[in-house]
C-alpha positions in Angstrom: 9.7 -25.6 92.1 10.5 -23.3 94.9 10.7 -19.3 94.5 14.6 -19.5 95.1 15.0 -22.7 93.1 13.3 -20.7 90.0 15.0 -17.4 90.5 18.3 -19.5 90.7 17.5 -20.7 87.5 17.0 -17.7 85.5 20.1 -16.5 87.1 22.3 -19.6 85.1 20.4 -19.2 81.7 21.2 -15.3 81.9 24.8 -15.7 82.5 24.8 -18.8 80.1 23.4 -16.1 77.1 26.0 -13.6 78.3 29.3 -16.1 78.1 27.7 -17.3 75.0 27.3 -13.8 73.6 31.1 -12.8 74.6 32.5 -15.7 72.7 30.5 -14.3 70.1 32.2 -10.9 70.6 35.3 -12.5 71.1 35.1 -14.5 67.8 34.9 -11.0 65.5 37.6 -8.7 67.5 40.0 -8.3 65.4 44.0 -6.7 66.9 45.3 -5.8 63.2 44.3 -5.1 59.8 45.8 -8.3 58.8 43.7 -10.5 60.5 40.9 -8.1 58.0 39.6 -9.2 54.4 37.4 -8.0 52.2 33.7 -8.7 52.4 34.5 -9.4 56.0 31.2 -9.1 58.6 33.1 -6.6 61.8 31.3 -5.1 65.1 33.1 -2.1 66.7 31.9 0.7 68.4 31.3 4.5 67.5 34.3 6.9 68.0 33.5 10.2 66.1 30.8 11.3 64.4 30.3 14.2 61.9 28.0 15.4 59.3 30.2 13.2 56.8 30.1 9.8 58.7 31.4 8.4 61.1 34.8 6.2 62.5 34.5 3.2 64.2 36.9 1.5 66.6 37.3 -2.1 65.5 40.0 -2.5 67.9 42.2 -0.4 70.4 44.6 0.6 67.6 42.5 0.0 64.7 39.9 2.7 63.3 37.2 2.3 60.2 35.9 5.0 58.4 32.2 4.6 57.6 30.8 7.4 55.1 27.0 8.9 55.7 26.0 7.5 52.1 26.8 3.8 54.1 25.6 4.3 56.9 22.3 2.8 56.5 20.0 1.8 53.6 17.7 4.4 54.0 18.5 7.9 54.8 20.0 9.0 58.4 18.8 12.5 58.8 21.1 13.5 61.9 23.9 10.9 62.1 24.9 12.4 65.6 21.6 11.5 67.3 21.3 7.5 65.4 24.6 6.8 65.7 26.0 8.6 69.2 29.7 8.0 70.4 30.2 4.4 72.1 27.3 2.5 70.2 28.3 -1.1 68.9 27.6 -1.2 65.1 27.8 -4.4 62.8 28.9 -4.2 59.2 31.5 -5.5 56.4 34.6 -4.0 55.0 34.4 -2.3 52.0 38.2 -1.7 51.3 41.4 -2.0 53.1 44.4 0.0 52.4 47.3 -2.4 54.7 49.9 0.2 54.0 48.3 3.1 55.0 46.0 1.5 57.8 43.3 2.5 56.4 39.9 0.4 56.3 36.3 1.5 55.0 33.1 -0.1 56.4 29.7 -0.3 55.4 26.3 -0.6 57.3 24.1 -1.3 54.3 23.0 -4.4 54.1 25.4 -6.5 51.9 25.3 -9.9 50.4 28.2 -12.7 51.2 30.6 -11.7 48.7 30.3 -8.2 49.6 28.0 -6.6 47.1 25.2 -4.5 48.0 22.0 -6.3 48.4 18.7 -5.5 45.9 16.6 -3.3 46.8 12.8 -4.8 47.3 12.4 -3.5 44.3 15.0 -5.1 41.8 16.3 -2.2 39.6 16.1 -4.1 36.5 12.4 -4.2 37.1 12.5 -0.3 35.8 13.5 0.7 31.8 14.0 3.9 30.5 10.6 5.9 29.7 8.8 4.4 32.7 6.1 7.0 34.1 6.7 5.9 38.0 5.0 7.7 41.4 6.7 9.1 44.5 7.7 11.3 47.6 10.5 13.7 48.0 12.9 12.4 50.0 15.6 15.2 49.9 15.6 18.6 48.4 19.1 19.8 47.5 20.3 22.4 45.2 21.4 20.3 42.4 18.0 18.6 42.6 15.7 16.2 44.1 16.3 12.2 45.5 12.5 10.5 44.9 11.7 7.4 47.0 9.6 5.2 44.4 6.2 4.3 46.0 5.8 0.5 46.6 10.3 0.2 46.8 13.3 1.2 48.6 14.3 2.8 45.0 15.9 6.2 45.4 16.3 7.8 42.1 17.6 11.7 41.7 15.8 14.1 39.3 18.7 16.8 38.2 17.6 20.7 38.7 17.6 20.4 34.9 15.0 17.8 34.5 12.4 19.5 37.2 10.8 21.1 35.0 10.8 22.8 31.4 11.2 26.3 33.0 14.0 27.2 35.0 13.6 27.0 38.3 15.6 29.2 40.6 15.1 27.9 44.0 14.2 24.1 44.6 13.9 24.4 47.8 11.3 27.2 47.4 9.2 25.1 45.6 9.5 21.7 46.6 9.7 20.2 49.9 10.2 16.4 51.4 6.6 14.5 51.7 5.5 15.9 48.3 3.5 13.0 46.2 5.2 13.4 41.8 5.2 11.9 39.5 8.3 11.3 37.1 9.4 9.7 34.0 12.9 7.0 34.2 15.5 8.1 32.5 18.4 6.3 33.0 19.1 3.1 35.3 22.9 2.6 36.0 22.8 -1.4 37.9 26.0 -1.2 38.4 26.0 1.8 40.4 22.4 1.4 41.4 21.7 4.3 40.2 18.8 5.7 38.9 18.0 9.0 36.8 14.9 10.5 36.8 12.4 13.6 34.8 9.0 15.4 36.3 9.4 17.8 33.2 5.5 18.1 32.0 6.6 17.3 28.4 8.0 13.6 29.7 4.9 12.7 31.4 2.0 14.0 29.3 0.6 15.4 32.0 0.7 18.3 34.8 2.8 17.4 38.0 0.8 18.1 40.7 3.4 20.3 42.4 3.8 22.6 39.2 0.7 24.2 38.5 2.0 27.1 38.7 4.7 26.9 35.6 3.8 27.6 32.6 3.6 24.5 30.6 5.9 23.9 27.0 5.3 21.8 24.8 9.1 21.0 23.6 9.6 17.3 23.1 12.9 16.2 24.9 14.6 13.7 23.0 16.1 10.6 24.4 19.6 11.6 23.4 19.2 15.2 25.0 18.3 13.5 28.0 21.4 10.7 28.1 24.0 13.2 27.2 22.5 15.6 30.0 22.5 12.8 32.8 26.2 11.6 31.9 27.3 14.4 34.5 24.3 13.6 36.8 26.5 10.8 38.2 28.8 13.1 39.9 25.9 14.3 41.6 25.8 11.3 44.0 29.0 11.8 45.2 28.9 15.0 46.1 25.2 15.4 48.2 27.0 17.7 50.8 27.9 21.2 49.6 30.7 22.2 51.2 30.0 25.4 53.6 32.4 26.8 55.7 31.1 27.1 58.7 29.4 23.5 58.1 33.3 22.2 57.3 34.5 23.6 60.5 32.4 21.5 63.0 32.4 18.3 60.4 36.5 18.0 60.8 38.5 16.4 63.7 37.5 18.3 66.6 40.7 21.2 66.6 43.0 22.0 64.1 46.0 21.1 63.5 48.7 24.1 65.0 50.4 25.9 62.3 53.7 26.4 63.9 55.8 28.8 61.6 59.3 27.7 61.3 61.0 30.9 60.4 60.4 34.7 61.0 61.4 36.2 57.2 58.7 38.2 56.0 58.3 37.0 52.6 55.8 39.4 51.1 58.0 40.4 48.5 59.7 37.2 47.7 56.3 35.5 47.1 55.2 38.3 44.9 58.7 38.3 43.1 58.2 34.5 43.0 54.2 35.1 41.7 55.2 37.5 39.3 57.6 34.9 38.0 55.1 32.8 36.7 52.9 35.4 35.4 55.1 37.4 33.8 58.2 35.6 32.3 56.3 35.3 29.3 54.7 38.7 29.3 51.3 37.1 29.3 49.0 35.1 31.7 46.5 32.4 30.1 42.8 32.2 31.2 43.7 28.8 32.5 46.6 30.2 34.9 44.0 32.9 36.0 41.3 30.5 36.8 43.8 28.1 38.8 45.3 30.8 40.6 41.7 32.2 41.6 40.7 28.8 42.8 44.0 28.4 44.7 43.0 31.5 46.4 39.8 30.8 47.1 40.9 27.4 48.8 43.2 29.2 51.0 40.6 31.7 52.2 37.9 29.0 52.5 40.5 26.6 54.6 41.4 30.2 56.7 37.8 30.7 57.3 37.7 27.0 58.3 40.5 27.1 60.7 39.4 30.5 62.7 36.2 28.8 62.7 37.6 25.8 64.4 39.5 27.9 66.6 36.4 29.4 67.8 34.8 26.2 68.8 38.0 25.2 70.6 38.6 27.7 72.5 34.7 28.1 73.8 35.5 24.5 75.0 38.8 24.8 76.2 40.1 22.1 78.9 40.7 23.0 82.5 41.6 19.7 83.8 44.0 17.2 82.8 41.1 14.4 82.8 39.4 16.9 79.7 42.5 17.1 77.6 43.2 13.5 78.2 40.1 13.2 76.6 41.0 15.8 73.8 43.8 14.2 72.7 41.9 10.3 72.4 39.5 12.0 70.6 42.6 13.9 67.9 45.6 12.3 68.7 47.0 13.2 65.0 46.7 17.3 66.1 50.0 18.7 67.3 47.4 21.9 68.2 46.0 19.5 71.6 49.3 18.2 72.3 50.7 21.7 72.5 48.2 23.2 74.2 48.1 20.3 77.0 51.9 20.9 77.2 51.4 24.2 78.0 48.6 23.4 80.5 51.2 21.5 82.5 53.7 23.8 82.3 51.7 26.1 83.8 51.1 24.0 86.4 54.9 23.5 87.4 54.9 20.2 85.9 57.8 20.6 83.7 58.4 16.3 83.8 54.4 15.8 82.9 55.2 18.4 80.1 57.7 16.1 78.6 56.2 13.1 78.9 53.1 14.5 77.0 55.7 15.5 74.3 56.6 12.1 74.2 53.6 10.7 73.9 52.9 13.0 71.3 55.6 11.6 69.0 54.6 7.9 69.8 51.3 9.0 68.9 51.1 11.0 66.0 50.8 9.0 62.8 53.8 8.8 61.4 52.3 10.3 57.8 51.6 13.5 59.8 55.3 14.9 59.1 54.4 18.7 59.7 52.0 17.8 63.5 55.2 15.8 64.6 57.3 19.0 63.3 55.5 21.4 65.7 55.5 19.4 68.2 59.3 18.7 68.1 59.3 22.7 67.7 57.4 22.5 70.8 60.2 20.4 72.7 62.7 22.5 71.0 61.2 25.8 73.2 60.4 23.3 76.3 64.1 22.2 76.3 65.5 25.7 75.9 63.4 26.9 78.9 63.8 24.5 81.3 66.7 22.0 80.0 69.6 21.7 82.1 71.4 22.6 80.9 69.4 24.2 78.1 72.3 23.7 75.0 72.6 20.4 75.9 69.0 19.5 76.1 67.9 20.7 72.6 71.0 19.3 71.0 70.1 15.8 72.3 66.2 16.6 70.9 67.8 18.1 68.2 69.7 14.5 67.0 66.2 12.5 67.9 64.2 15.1 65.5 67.0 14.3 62.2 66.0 10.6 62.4 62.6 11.1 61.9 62.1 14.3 60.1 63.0 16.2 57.1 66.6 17.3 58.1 66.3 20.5 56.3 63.4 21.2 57.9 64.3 20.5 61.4 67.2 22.7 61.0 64.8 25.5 60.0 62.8 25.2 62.9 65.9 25.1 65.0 67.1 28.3 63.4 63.5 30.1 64.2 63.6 28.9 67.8 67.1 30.4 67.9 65.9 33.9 66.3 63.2 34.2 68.3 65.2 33.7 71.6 67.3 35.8 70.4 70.5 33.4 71.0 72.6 34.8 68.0 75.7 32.7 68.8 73.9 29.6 68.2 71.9 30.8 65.1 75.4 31.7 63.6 76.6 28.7 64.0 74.2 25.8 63.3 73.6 28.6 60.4 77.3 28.0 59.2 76.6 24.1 59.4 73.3 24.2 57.3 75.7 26.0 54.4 77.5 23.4 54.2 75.0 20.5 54.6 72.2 22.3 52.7 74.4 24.1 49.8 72.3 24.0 47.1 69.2 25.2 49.2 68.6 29.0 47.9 66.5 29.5 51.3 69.3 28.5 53.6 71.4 31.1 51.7 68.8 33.9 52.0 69.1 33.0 55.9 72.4 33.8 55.8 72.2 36.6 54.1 68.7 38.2 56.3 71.3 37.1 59.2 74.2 39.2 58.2 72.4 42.5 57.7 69.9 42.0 60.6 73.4 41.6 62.2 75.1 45.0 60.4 78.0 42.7 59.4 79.9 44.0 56.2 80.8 40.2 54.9 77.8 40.3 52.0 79.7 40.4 48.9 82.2 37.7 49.5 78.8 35.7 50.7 76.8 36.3 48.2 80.1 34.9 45.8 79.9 31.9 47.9 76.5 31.3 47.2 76.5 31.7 43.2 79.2 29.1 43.2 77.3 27.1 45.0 74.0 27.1 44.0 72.7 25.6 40.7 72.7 28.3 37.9 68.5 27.8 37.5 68.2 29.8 41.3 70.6 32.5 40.7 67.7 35.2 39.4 66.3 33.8 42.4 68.9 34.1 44.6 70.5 38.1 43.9 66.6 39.4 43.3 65.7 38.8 47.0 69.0 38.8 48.7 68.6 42.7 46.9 65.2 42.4 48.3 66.4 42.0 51.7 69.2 44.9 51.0 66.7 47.4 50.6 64.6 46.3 53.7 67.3 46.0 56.5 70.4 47.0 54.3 72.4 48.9 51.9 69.8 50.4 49.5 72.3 51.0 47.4 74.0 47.1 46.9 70.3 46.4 46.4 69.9 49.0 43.8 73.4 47.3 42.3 71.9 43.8 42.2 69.2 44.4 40.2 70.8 46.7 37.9 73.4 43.7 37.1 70.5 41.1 36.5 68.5 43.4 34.5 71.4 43.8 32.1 71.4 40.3 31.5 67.9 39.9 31.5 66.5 43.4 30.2 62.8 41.6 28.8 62.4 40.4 33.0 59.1 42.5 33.5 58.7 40.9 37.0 62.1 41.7 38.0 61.5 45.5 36.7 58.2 45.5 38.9 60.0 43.9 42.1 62.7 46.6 41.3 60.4 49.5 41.2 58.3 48.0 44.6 61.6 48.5 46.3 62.0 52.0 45.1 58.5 53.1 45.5 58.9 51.8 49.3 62.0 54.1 50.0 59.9 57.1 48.4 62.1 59.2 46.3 60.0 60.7 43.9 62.9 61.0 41.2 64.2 58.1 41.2 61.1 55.9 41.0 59.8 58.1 37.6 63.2 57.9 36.2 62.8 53.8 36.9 59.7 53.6 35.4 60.8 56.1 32.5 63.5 53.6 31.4 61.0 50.7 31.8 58.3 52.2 29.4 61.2 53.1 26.8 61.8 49.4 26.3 61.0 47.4 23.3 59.0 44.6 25.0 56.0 42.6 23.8 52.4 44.5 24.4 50.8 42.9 27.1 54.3 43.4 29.2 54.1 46.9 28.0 50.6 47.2 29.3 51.9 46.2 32.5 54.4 48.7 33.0 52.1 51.6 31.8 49.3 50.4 34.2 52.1 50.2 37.0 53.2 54.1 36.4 49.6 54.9 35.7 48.9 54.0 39.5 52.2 55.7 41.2 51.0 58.7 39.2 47.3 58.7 40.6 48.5 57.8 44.2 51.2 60.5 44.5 51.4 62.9 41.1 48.9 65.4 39.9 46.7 65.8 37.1 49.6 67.0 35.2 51.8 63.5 35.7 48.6 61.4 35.1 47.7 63.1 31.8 51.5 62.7 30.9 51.4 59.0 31.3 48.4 58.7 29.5 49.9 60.4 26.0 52.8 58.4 26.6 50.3 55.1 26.9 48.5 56.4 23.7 51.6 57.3 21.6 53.0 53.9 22.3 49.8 52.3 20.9 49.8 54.5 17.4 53.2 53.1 17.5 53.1 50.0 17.5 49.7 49.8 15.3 51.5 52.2 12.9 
């Protein structure tokens, strides 16, 4: 055979293997989730990856998540560098959610129906009490993951099962590689799962690795050890502690834009409406505390989160249409990129690219995102009212597009801030008038009325504020009068303010949070007289301790910001006789 003849040859085997392998392909693409079943073998390849996981794109409109515990049998160190954006990856579904699109995929290795397969090491080889050898795998704070020699067996030894003395820093003391030893504690199969101890007084003998603890010679009982591991489990599920910084760069790659859909400063409704809960009943439980701490924490950890975020974005920022086109395949659910590569065009000229992008947007979005499509119909709403022509007509035919597919009092809302903002006070007053009467019950569209007329100096309040009570339900009537007095003494008449809360504190004399929202208002204006005489008739009440605890504290802290020693020591006997009081 000739040197053409043989290179011809090759030529027809390779592009025989390559149709072959395309049919292949072809055979496991799948266009829809319903052409998807459980247990099903998928190929697609890498879209995003983060220290979490990864998603997959089976097809052009159908994603996969794929979390880092499933992402191989072994352990994937850095997920980024094994499994890098566009590689093909081969798996089975896990679970399919047809409502909500969503589809999770593993890479273990799985059996036909779906279950995970043994590992070389069958589980139900190892009991309970089983003295068994190993490496460190993985050092984490709440303990350490032991590959058992001679198996694929990972088992996790809880901090509390190290060692009989407490060990403050695991990490300090042990390290991945190590040789231990360890006793088997527990073996879940269903979860294959399995518990482990390397305390000296399970084994019998010194682990290598703590020679340096001092050894006790307390006999752990079986029980001891299966109530202790019965919150091990959790352990498994949560191998990632959650760090900030670490959060920011594991989320979708920008945030989504937090577009604020009206301009009231609400400091002092949301402490009237705080104050609410925690004082009503002139006492705050542990539990309330703890939640509310938590709730805080959250929202300063998810702040931290979204500056951080931020800062990645904007030391990446696009320059080029090509980069945000990228941006926004990569996080098409974040009105944040679609806003911003609006803007990009814009200042371009390219008023027509601007829109289309806002379009896009909407078609994109997910339609379970209801606040990202919000902003960016805000967005449209600005767009519009720029460069519409002309501009009324143009945001009234968005306006009519955004009711079908949002919240309709929220759309008028953001309507109403785009209005204040431009200052167009025509058009706030009346889609303002039309919101009372769609929205007649809402106490927040009657507060924008109200923060309208005396940002306006119109003199119409008290036949207003009649209006509202007869049409709001009787529960949001406190609600109502204490911050429409609120916004009297911020950009009012002190006075009607002063008049408001007098009349609901007649009715409701016991109302410690309306006395303290009362006295904020007065302490704000500064007179000195008034605001002792206020709190003078507030610690004269017969109210329950704790309430009158709050009060004293309250006056206690005017006193020591603006009184002198005099005033202070004055409060304080007044404190102390109302204590041999009330034990007397």
């Amino acid at each position: 055979m000739s040197f053409f003849s043989l290179c011809q040859t090759v030529i027809i085997i390779l592009l025989s293997n390559r149709r072959s392998f395309s049919r292949q392909t072809a055979s496991r693409r799948v266009e829809k989730i319903q052409d998807l079943c459980p247990h099903m073998e998928v190929q697609g390849y890498v879209k995003n990856v983060s220290p979490k996981g990864c998603f997959i794109l089976l097809s052009r409109g159908l994603e996969a998540k794929i979390l880092l515990s499933n992402l191989s049998d072994g352990y994937v160190k850095d997920p980024e560098k094994e499994f890098p954006v566009g590689k093909i990856v081969r798996g089975r579904i896990l679970s399919l959610e047809p409502l909500s699109k969503r589809v999770e995929v593993t890479l273990k290795s799985v059996t036909a129906n779906g279950a995970l397969k043994a590992n070389s090491h069958d589980l139900k080889s190892f009991s309970a009490g089983d003295i068994v050898s190993g490496r460190i795998k993985r050092v984490e704070s709440f303990g350490l993951f032991i590959i058992i020699d001679n198996t694929d067996v990972v088992g996790l030894c809880h901090v509390s099962e190290v060692s009989d003395d407490p060990i403050e820093n695991l990490e300090f003391s042990y390290h991945a590689g190590d040789t231990v030893r360890a006793k088997v504690l527990k073996v879940d199969e269903k979860r294959q799962r399995i518990a482990l101890g390397m305390k000296r007084s399970y084994i019998g003998e010194g682990n290598e690795l703590c020679t340096n603890l001092e050894e006790t010679h307390e006999d752990a009982t079986d029980d001891d050890n299966l109530t202790k591991f019965e919150n091990m489990d959790d352990e498994f599920d949560n191998i990632e502690p959650e760090r900030p910084l670490r959060l920011a760069e594991s989320r979708a790659f920008v945030p989504p834009l937090e577009v604020t859909l009206d301009d009231i400063d609400a400091t002092d409704m949301d402490n009237l409406q705080s104050e609410n809960k925690e004082l009503i009943s002139g006492t705050v439980s542990k539990e309330k505390n703890d939640r509310r701490e938590k709730k805080k924490a959250k929202e300063e950890r998810e702040k931290e989160v979204r500056d951080a975020e931020e800062r990645l974005l904007q030391n990446n920022m696009p320059t080029t249409p090509d980069e945000f086109e990228k941006l926004v395949r990569s996080s098409p659910n974040s009105s944040f990129v679609w806003i911003k590569y609006m803007a990009f065009m814009l200042s371009l000229a390219d008023v027509e690219k601007a829109r289309s992008i806002a379009e896009r947007a909407l078609r994109t979005i997910n339609i379970r995102e209801e606040n990202e499509k919000l902003n960016v119909w805000l967005a449209y709403f600005n767009l519009e009212s720029e460069y519409g022509n002309p501009p009324e007509d143009a945001v009234a035919k968005i306006f009519q597009r955004a009711l079908q597919c949002n919240d309709p009092k929220k759309v008028h809302l953001a309507l109403l801030g785009m209005y204040e903002r431009t200052e167009q006070h025509k058009l706030a007053d009346e889609l303002l008038d039309k919101m009372i009467k769609r929205f007649k019950h809402s106490c927040k569209v009657w507060l924008k009325r109200m923060q309208s007329l005396l940002k306006n100096g119109q003199d119409d309040v008290q036949s207003v504020v009649n209006r509202a009570l007869l049409s709001l339900p009787r529960r949001k009537h406190i609600k109502f009068i204490s911050q429409t007095a609120i916004l009297e003494f911020k950009c009012g008449v002190a006075d009607r303010g002063r008049s408001m809360f007098e009349g609901i504190l007649r009715e409701y004399p016991k109302r410690t949070d309306l006395w303290s929202v009362y006295l904020d208002q007065e302490i704000r204006l500064g007179d000195a007289d008034m605001i002792r005489a206020l709190f003078e008739r507030a610690i004269s009440l017969s109210l329950a301790p704790k309430k009158m605890k709050f009060l004293f504290k309250k006056y206690l802290e005017y006193e020591k910001s603006v009184g002198d020693e005099e005033r202070i020591e004055s409060v304080k006997q007044k404190a102390l006789e109302y204590v041999e009081s009330t034990l007397a």
